[in-house]
MIDOSE-1310 file (N, C-alpha, C; in nm, 2 decimals, decimal comma, always signed):
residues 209
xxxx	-0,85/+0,97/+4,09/-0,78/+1,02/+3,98/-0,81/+0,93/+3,86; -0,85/+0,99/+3,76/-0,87/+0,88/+3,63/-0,74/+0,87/+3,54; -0,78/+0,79/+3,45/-0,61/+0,70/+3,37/-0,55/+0,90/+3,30; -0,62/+0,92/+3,24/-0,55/+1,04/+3,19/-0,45/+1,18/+3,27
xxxx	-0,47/+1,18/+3,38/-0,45/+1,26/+3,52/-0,36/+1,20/+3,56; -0,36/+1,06/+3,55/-0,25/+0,93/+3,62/-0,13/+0,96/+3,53; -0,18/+0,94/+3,41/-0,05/+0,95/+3,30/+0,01/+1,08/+3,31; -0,07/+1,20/+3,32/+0,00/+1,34/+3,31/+0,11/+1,33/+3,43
xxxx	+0,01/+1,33/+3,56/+0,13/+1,36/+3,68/+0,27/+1,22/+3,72; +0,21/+1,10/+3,60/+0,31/+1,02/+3,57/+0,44/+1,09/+3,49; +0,42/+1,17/+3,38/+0,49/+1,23/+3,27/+0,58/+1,31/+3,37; +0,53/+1,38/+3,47/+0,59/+1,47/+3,52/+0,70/+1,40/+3,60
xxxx	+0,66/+1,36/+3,65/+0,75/+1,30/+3,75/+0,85/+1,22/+3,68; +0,88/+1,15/+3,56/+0,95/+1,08/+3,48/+1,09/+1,16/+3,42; +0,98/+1,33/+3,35/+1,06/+1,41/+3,29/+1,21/+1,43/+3,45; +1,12/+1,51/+3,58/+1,16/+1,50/+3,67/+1,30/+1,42/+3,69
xxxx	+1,30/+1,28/+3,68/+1,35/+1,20/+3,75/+1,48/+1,21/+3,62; +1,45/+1,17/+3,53/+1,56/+1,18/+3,38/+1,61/+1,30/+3,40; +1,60/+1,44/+3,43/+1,65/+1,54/+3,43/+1,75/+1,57/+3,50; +1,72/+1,48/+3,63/+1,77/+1,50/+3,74/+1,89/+1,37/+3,76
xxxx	+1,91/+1,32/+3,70/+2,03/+1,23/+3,68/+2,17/+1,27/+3,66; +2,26/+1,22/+3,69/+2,38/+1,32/+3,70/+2,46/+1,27/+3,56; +2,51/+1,41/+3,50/+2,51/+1,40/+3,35/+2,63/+1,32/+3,34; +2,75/+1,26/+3,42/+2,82/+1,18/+3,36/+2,78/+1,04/+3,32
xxxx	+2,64/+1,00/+3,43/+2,59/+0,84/+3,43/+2,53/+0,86/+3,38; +2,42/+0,98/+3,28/+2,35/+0,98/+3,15/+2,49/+0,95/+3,05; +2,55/+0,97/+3,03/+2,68/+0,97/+2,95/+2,69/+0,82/+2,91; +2,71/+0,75/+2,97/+2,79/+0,63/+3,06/+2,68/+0,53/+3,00
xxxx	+2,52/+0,65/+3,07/+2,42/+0,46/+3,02/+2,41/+0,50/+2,94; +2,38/+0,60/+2,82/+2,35/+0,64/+2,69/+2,46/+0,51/+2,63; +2,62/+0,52/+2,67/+2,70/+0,49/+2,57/+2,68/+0,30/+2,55; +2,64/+0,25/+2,72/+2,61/+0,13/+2,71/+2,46/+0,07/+2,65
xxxx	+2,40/+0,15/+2,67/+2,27/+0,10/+2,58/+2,31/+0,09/+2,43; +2,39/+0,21/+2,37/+2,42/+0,17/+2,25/+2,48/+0,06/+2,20; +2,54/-0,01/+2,34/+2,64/-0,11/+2,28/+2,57/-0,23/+2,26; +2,46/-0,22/+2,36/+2,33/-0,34/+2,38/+2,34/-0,35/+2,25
xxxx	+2,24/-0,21/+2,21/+2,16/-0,21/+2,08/+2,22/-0,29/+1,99; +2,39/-0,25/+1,95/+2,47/-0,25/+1,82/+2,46/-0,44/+1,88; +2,46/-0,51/+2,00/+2,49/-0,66/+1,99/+2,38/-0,71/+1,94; +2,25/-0,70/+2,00/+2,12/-0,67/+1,93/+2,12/-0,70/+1,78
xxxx	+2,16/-0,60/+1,77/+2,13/-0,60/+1,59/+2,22/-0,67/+1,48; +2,32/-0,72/+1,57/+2,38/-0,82/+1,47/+2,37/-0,97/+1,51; +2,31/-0,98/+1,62/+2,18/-1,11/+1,61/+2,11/-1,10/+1,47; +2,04/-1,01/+1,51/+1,93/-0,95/+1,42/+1,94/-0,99/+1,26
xxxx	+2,09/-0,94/+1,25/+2,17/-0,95/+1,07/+2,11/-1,14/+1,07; +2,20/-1,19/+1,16/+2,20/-1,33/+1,14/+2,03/-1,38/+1,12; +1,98/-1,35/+1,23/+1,83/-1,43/+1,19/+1,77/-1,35/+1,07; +1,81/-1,27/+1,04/+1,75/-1,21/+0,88/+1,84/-1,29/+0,79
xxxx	+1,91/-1,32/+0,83/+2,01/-1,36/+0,70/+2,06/-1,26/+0,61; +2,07/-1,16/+0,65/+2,09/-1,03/+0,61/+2,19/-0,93/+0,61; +2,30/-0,90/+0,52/+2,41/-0,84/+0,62/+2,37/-0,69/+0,63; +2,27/-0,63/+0,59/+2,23/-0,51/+0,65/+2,08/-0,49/+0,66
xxxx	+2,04/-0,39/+0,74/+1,93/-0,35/+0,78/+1,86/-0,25/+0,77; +1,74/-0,15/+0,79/+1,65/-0,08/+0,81/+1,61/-0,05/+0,95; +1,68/+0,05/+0,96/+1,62/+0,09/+1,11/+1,58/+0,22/+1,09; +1,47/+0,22/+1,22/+1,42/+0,39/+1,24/+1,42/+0,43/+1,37
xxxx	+1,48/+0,50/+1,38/+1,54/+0,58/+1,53/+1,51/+0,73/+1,53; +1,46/+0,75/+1,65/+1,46/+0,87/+1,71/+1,59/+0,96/+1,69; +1,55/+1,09/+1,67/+1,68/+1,17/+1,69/+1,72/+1,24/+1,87; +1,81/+1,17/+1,93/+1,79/+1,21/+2,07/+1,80/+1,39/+2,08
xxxx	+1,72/+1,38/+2,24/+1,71/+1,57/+2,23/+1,73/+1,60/+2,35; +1,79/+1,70/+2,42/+1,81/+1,73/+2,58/+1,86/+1,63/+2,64; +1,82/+1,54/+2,76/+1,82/+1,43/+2,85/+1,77/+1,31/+2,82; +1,73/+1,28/+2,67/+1,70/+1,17/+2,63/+1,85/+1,10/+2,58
xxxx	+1,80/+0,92/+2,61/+1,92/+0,83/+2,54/+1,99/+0,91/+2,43; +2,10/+0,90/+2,44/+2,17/+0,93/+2,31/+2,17/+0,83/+2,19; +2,11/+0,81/+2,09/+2,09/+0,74/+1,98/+2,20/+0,73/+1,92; +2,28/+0,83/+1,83/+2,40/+0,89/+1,77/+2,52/+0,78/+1,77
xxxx	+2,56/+0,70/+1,83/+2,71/+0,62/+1,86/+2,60/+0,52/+1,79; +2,47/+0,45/+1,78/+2,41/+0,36/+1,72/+2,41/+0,38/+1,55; +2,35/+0,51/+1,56/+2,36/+0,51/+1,43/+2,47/+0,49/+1,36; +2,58/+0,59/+1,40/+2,69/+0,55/+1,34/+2,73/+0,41/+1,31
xxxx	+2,73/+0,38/+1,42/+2,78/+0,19/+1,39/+2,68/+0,16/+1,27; +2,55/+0,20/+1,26/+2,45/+0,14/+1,13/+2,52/+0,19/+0,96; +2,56/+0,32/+1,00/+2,60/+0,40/+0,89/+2,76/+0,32/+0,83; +2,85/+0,25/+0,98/+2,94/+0,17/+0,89/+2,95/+0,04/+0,83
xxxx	+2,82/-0,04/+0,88/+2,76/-0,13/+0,80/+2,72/-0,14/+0,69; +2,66/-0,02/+0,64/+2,62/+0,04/+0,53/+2,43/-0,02/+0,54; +2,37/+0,00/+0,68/+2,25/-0,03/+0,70/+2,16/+0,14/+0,65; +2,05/+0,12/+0,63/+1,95/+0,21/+0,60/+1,91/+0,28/+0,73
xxxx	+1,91/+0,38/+0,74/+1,92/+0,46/+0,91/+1,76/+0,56/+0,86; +1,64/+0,58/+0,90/+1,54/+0,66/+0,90/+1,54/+0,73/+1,03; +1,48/+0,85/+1,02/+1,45/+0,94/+1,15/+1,34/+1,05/+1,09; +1,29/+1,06/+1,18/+1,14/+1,17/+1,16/+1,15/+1,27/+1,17
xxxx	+1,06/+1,34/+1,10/+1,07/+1,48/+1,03/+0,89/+1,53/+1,07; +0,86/+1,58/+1,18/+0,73/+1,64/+1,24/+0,63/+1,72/+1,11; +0,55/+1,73/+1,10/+0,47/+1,77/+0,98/+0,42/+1,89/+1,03; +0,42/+2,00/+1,01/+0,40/+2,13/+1,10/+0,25/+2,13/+1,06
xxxx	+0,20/+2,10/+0,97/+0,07/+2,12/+0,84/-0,02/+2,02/+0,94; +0,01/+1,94/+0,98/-0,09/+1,83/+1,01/-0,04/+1,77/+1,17; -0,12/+1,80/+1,27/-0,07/+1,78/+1,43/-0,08/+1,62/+1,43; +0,04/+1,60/+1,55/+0,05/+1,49/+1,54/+0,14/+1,34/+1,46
xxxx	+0,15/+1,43/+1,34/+0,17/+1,37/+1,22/+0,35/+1,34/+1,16; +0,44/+1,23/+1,14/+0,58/+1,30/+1,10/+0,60/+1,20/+0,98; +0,71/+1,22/+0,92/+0,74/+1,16/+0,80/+0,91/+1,11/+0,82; +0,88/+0,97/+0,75/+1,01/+0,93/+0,75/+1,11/+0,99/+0,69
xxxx	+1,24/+1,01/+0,73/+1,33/+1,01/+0,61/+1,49/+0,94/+0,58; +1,50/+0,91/+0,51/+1,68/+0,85/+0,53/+1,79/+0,95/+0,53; +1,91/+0,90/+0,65/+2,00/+0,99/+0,63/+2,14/+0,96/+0,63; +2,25/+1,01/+0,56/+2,35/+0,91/+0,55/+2,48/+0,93/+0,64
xxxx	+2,43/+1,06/+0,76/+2,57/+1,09/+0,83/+2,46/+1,19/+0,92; +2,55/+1,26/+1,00/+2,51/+1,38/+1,09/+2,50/+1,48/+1,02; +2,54/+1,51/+0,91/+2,55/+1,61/+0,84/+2,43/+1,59/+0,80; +2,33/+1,51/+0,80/+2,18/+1,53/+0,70/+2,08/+1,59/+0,81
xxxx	+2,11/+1,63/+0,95/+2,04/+1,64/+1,03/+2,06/+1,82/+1,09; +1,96/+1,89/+1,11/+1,94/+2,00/+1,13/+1,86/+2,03/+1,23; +1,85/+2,13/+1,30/+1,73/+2,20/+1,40/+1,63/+2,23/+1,36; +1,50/+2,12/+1,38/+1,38/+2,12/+1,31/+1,28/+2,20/+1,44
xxxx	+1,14/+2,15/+1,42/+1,02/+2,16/+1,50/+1,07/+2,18/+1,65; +1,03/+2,30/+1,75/+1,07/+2,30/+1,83/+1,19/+2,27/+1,93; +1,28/+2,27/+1,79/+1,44/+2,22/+1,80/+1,48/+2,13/+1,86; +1,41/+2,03/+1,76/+1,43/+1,86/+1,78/+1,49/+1,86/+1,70
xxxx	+1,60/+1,77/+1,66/+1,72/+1,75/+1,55/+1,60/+1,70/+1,47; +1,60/+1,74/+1,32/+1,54/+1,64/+1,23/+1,62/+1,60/+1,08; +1,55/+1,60/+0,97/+1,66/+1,53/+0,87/+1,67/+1,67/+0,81; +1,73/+1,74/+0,73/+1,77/+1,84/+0,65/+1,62/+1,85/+0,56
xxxx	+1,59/+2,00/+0,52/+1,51/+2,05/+0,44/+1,58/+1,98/+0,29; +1,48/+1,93/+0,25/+1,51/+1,87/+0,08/+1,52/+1,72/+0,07; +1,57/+1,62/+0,21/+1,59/+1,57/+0,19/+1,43/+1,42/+0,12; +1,40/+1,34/+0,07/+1,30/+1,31/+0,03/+1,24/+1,21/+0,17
xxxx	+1,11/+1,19/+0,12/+1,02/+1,15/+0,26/+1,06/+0,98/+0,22; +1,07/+0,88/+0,28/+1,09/+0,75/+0,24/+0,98/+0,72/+0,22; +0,88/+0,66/+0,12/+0,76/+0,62/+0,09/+0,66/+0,52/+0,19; +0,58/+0,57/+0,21/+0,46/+0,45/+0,31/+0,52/+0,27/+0,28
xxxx	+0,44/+0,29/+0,12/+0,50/+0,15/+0,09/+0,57/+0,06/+0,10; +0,69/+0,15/+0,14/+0,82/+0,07/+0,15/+0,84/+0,04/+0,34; +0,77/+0,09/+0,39/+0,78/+0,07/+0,53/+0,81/-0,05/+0,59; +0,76/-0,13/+0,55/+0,74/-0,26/+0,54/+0,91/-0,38/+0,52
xxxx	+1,00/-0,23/+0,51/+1,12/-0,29/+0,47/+1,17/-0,29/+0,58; +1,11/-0,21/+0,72/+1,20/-0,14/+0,85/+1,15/-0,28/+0,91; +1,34/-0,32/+0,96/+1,36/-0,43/+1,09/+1,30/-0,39/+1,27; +1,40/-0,24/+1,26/+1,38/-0,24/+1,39/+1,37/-0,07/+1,41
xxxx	+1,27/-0,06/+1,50/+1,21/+0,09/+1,53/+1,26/+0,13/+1,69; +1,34/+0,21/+1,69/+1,37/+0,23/+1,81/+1,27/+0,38/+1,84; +1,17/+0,33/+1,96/+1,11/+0,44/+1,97/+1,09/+0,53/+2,12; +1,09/+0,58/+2,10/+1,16/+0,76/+2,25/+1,04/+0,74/+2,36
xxxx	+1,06/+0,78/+2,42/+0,96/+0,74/+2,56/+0,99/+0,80/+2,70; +0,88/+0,85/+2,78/+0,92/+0,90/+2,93/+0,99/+0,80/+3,04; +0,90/+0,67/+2,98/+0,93/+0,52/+3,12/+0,90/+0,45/+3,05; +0,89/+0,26/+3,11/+0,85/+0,17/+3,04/+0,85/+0,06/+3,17
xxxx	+0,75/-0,03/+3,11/+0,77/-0,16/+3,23/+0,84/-0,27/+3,14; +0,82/-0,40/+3,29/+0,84/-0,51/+3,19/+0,77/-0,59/+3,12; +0,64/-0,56/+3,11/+0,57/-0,57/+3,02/+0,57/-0,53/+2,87; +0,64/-0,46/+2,86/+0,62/-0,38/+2,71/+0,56/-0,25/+2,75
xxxx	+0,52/-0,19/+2,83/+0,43/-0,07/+2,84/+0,51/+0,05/+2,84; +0,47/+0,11/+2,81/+0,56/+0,25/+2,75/+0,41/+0,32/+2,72; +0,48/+0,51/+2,84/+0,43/+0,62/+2,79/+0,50/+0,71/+2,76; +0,47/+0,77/+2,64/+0,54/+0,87/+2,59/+0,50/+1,02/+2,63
xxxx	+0,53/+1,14/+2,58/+0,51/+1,26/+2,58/+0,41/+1,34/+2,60; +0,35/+1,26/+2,54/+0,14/+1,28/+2,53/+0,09/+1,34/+2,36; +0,19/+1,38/+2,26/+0,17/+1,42/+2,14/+0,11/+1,29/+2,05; +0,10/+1,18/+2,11/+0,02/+1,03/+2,04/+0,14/+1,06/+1,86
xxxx	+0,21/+1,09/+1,83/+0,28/+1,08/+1,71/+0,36/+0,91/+1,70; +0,37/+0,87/+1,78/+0,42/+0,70/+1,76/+0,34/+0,64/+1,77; +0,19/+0,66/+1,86/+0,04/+0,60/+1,83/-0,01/+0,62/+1,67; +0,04/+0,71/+1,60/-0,04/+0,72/+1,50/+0,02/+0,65/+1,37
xxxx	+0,19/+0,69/+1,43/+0,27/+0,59/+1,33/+0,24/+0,46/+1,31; +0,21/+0,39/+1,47/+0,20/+0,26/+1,46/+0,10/+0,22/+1,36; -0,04/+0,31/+1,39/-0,13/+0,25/+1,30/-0,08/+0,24/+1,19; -0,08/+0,38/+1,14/-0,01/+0,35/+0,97/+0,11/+0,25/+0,91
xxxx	+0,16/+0,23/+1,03/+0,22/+0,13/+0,96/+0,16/-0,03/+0,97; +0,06/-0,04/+1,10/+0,01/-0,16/+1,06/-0,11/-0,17/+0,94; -0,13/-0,09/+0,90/-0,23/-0,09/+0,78/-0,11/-0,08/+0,67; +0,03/-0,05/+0,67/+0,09/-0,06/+0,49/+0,16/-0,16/+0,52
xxxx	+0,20/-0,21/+0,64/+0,28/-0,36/+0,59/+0,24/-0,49/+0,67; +0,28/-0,58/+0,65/+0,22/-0,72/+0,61/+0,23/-0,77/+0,72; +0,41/-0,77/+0,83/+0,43/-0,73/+0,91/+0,51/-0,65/+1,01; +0,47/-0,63/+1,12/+0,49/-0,55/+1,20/+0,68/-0,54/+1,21
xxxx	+0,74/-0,44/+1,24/+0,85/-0,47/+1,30/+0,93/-0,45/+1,44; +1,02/-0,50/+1,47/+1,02/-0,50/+1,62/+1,03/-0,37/+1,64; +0,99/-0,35/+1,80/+0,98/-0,21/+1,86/+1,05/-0,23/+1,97; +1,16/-0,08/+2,01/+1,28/-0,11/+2,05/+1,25/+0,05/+2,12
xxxx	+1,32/+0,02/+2,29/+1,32/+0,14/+2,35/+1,46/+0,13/+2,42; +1,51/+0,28/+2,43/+1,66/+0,30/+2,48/+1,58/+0,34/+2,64; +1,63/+0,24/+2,73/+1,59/+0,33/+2,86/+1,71/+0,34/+2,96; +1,70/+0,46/+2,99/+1,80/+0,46/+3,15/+1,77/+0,37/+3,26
xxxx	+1,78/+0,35/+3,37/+1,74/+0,26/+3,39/+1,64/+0,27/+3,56; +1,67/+0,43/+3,52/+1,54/+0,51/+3,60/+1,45/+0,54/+3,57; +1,40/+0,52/+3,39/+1,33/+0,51/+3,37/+1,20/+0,35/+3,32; +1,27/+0,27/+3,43/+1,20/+0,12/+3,43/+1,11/+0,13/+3,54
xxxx	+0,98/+0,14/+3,52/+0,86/+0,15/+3,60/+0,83/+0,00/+3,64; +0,77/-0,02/+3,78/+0,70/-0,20/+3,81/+0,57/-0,19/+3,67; +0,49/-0,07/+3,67/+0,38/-0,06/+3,59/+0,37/+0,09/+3,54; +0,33/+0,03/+3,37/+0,31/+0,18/+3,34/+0,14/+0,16/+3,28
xxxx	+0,09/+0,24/+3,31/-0,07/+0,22/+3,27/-0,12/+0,27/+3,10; -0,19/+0,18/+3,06/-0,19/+0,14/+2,92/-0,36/+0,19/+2,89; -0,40/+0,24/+2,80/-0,52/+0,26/+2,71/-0,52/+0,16/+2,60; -0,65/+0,17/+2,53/-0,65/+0,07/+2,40/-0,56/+0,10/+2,28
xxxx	-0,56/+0,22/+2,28/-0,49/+0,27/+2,19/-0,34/+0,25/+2,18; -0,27/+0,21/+2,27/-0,10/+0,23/+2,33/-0,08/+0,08/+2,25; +0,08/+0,11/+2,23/+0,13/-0,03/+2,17/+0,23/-0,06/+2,27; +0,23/-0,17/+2,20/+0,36/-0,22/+2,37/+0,54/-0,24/+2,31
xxxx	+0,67/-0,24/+2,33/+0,79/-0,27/+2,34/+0,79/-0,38/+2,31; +0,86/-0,43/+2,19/+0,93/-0,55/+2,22/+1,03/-0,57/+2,31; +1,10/-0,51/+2,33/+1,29/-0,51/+2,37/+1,32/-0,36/+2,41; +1,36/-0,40/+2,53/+1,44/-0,26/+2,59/+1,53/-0,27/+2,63
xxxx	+1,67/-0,20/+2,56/+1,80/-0,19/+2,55/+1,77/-0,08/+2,68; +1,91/-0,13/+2,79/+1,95/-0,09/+2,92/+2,07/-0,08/+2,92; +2,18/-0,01/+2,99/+2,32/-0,03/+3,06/+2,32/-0,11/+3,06; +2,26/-0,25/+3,14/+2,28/-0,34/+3,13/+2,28/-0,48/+3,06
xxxx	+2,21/-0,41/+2,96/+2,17/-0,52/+2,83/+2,05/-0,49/+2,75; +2,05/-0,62/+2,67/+1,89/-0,60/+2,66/+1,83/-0,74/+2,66; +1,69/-0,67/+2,74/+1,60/-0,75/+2,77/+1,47/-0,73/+2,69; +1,39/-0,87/+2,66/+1,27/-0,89/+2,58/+1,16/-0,87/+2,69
xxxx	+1,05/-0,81/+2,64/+0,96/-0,79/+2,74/+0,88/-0,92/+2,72; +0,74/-0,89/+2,84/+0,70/-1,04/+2,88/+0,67/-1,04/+2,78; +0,54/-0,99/+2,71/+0,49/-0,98/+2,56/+0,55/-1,10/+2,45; +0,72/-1,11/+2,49/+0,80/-1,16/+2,37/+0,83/-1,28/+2,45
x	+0,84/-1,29/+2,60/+0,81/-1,43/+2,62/+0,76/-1,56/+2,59
Protein backbone atom coordinates (compact mmCIF):
# COMPACT_ATOMS: atom_id res chain seq x y z
CA UNK A 1 0.00 0.00 0.00
CA UNK A 2 1.72 3.40 -0.76
CA UNK A 3 1.66 6.64 1.66
CA UNK A 4 -1.39 8.05 -0.27
CA UNK A 5 -3.81 4.85 0.04
CA UNK A 6 -2.32 4.74 3.81
CA UNK A 7 -3.63 8.15 4.45
CA UNK A 8 -7.08 7.65 2.63
CA UNK A 9 -8.06 4.34 4.41
CA UNK A 10 -6.32 6.22 7.59
CA UNK A 11 -9.02 9.17 7.00
CA UNK A 12 -11.63 6.63 6.98
CA UNK A 13 -11.23 5.01 9.80
CA UNK A 14 -10.59 8.31 11.95
CA UNK A 15 -13.80 9.97 10.46
CA UNK A 16 -15.24 6.34 11.71
CA UNK A 17 -13.92 6.41 15.11
CA UNK A 18 -14.95 10.37 15.90
CA UNK A 19 -18.36 9.61 14.74
CA UNK A 20 -18.78 6.91 16.64
CA UNK A 21 -18.09 8.41 20.07
CA UNK A 22 -20.96 8.81 22.37
CA UNK A 23 -22.27 12.36 22.11
CA UNK A 24 -22.35 13.17 25.77
CA UNK A 25 -18.25 12.54 26.00
CA UNK A 26 -17.95 14.58 22.72
CA UNK A 27 -19.73 17.15 24.90
CA UNK A 28 -17.72 16.81 27.91
CA UNK A 29 -14.10 16.67 25.91
CA UNK A 30 -15.11 19.45 23.56
CA UNK A 31 -15.90 21.58 26.82
CA UNK A 32 -12.51 20.46 28.48
CA UNK A 33 -10.23 21.11 25.70
CA UNK A 34 -11.62 24.54 25.67
CA UNK A 35 -10.72 25.03 29.01
CA UNK A 36 -7.00 23.69 28.16
CA UNK A 37 -7.07 26.07 25.36
CA UNK A 38 -8.55 29.36 27.36
CA UNK A 39 -5.34 28.33 30.31
CA UNK A 40 -3.11 28.14 27.33
CA UNK A 41 -3.67 31.32 26.15
CA UNK A 42 -3.29 33.32 29.06
CA UNK A 43 0.15 31.93 29.52
CA UNK A 44 0.40 33.10 26.21
CA UNK A 45 -1.03 36.98 27.19
CA UNK A 46 1.86 36.81 29.75
CA UNK A 47 4.84 35.68 27.56
CA UNK A 48 3.61 38.28 24.97
CA UNK A 49 3.34 40.72 27.36
CA UNK A 50 0.17 41.30 25.90
CA UNK A 51 -3.22 41.62 27.36
CA UNK A 52 -4.82 40.53 24.09
CA UNK A 53 -4.43 38.43 21.17
CA UNK A 54 -5.00 37.19 17.53
CA UNK A 55 -6.23 33.99 17.07
CA UNK A 56 -7.45 31.90 14.12
CA UNK A 57 -9.75 29.14 14.60
CA UNK A 58 -11.62 26.84 12.77
CA UNK A 59 -15.36 27.05 12.76
CA UNK A 60 -16.34 23.59 14.33
CA UNK A 61 -18.81 21.38 12.01
CA UNK A 62 -20.78 17.96 12.79
CA UNK A 63 -18.40 15.73 15.20
CA UNK A 64 -15.55 17.99 15.24
CA UNK A 65 -14.16 19.82 18.70
CA UNK A 66 -16.31 22.37 19.52
CA UNK A 67 -14.31 25.72 19.18
CA UNK A 68 -17.38 28.18 20.22
CA UNK A 69 -16.94 28.29 24.35
CA UNK A 70 -13.04 29.39 23.20
CA UNK A 71 -13.93 31.83 21.21
CA UNK A 72 -16.24 33.36 23.37
CA UNK A 73 -13.82 33.58 26.20
CA UNK A 74 -11.52 35.41 23.33
CA UNK A 75 -14.41 37.75 22.45
CA UNK A 76 -14.59 38.79 26.39
CA UNK A 77 -11.06 39.68 26.48
CA UNK A 78 -11.57 41.70 23.71
CA UNK A 79 -8.91 39.39 21.65
CA UNK A 80 -8.99 39.44 17.68
CA UNK A 81 -10.91 36.03 16.75
CA UNK A 82 -10.32 35.15 12.66
CA UNK A 83 -12.11 32.09 10.99
CA UNK A 84 -12.14 31.04 7.18
CA UNK A 85 -14.19 31.76 4.66
CA UNK A 86 -13.51 28.80 1.59
CA UNK A 87 -13.05 30.63 -1.89
CA UNK A 88 -15.54 28.84 -4.20
CA UNK A 89 -13.53 30.73 -7.32
CA UNK A 90 -10.26 29.07 -6.55
CA UNK A 91 -9.97 25.15 -5.07
CA UNK A 92 -8.36 24.70 -2.24
CA UNK A 93 -8.06 28.22 -1.37
CA UNK A 94 -9.89 30.39 2.00
CA UNK A 95 -9.66 33.75 3.29
CA UNK A 96 -9.38 35.05 6.56
CA UNK A 97 -11.88 37.00 8.24
CA UNK A 98 -12.66 38.73 11.75
CA UNK A 99 -15.65 38.19 13.66
CA UNK A 100 -17.07 39.82 16.73
CA UNK A 101 -19.83 37.30 18.06
CA UNK A 102 -21.85 34.31 16.63
CA UNK A 103 -23.94 36.50 14.92
CA UNK A 104 -21.07 37.22 12.17
CA UNK A 105 -21.24 33.55 11.32
CA UNK A 106 -23.52 31.87 8.65
CA UNK A 107 -23.91 28.60 6.56
CA UNK A 108 -21.26 28.81 4.07
CA UNK A 109 -19.54 26.24 1.48
CA UNK A 110 -20.98 22.88 1.93
CA UNK A 111 -22.52 24.06 5.18
CA UNK A 112 -19.50 24.71 7.14
CA UNK A 113 -20.26 27.72 9.40
CA UNK A 114 -18.31 30.56 7.82
CA UNK A 115 -18.04 34.43 8.57
CA UNK A 116 -21.17 36.42 7.12
CA UNK A 117 -21.33 37.61 3.39
CA UNK A 118 -19.84 41.37 3.43
CA UNK A 119 -17.90 40.83 6.09
CA UNK A 120 -14.11 42.21 4.90
CA UNK A 121 -11.17 39.61 4.21
CA UNK A 122 -8.32 40.49 6.97
CA UNK A 123 -5.29 41.45 4.80
CA UNK A 124 -2.21 38.87 3.89
CA UNK A 125 -0.02 41.46 5.41
CA UNK A 126 -1.21 41.73 8.50
CA UNK A 127 -0.98 37.93 9.15
CA UNK A 128 1.90 38.17 10.72
CA UNK A 129 -0.08 39.74 13.75
CA UNK A 130 -1.80 35.99 14.39
CA UNK A 131 -0.48 34.41 17.88
CA UNK A 132 -2.16 31.26 17.69
CA UNK A 133 -3.84 29.07 14.88
CA UNK A 134 -5.96 26.51 16.01
CA UNK A 135 -6.16 24.13 13.17
CA UNK A 136 -9.05 21.08 12.49
CA UNK A 137 -7.78 17.73 11.72
CA UNK A 138 -8.87 13.82 11.44
CA UNK A 139 -5.82 12.54 14.14
CA UNK A 140 -2.53 13.59 15.35
CA UNK A 141 0.55 12.06 17.00
CA UNK A 142 2.94 13.10 19.48
CA UNK A 143 5.11 14.22 17.34
CA UNK A 144 3.32 17.13 15.83
CA UNK A 145 1.83 15.00 12.90
CA UNK A 146 -1.45 15.73 11.93
CA UNK A 147 -3.66 14.57 8.82
CA UNK A 148 -6.33 16.35 7.76
CA UNK A 149 -9.35 15.92 5.25
CA UNK A 150 -7.32 15.57 2.21
CA UNK A 151 -8.56 19.26 0.67
CA UNK A 152 -4.52 20.41 1.40
CA UNK A 153 -6.37 24.10 2.37
CA UNK A 154 -4.18 24.37 5.73
CA UNK A 155 -1.13 23.08 3.49
CA UNK A 156 -1.62 25.95 1.37
CA UNK A 157 -2.39 28.46 4.17
CA UNK A 158 0.76 27.45 5.80
CA UNK A 159 2.76 28.31 2.85
CA UNK A 160 1.32 31.62 2.46
CA UNK A 161 1.73 32.50 5.54
CA UNK A 162 5.30 31.52 5.80
CA UNK A 163 6.20 33.60 2.76
CA UNK A 164 4.10 37.04 4.37
CA UNK A 165 5.36 36.86 7.86
CA UNK A 166 8.65 37.04 9.45
CA UNK A 167 7.47 34.57 11.89
CA UNK A 168 5.61 31.68 12.07
CA UNK A 169 2.81 31.38 14.63
CA UNK A 170 2.06 28.58 16.98
CA UNK A 171 -0.06 25.81 15.62
CA UNK A 172 -2.68 24.45 17.82
CA UNK A 173 -5.03 21.33 17.47
CA UNK A 174 -8.26 20.51 19.56
CA UNK A 175 -8.23 16.66 19.76
CA UNK A 176 -10.49 14.09 21.43
CA UNK A 177 -8.57 11.90 22.64
CA UNK A 178 -9.39 9.17 20.14
CA UNK A 179 -8.20 10.89 17.92
CA UNK A 180 -4.27 10.61 19.31
CA UNK A 181 -2.48 8.21 16.85
CA UNK A 182 1.24 6.30 18.18
CA UNK A 183 1.97 7.65 14.30
CA UNK A 184 0.52 9.55 11.77
CA UNK A 185 2.41 9.37 8.37
CA UNK A 186 3.77 12.62 7.04
CA UNK A 187 4.74 13.86 3.25
CA UNK A 188 7.16 16.87 2.51
CA UNK A 189 4.61 18.98 2.15
CA UNK A 190 2.67 18.40 5.78
CA UNK A 191 3.36 20.79 8.66
CA UNK A 192 3.55 19.63 12.01
CA UNK A 193 1.44 20.80 15.57
CA UNK A 194 2.87 22.71 18.01
CA UNK A 195 0.47 21.94 21.04
CA UNK A 196 -2.47 19.78 21.24
CA UNK A 197 -5.20 20.77 23.61
CA UNK A 198 -6.88 17.39 25.06
CA UNK A 199 -9.50 16.68 28.02
CA UNK A 200 -6.84 16.41 29.64
CA UNK A 201 -4.69 19.26 29.12
CA UNK A 202 -2.37 20.44 26.95
CA UNK A 203 0.49 19.02 25.75
CA UNK A 204 3.60 20.40 23.46
CA UNK A 205 4.60 18.03 20.97
CA UNK A 206 8.13 16.51 20.59
CA UNK A 207 8.98 19.12 17.86
CA UNK A 208 8.59 21.81 20.86
CA UNK A 209 10.71 19.72 23.13
Amino acid sequence: MNLESGKSLLRKQLKKRRLNMDPAQRIKESADICTAAQSYIEQLRTANDSSTLTIFSYLAYRDEPDTLPLLEYCWQQGDTVLVPRIDLHHKGIFHLHRIDSITDVQPGAYGIPEPSEGLPAFPQEQWQEIDLVIVPGLGYDLQGSRIGYGGGYYDRFMHKLTVSSKQRPLLGAFAFETQIMPSIPMESHDFRIDILFTASGYRYTKQQV
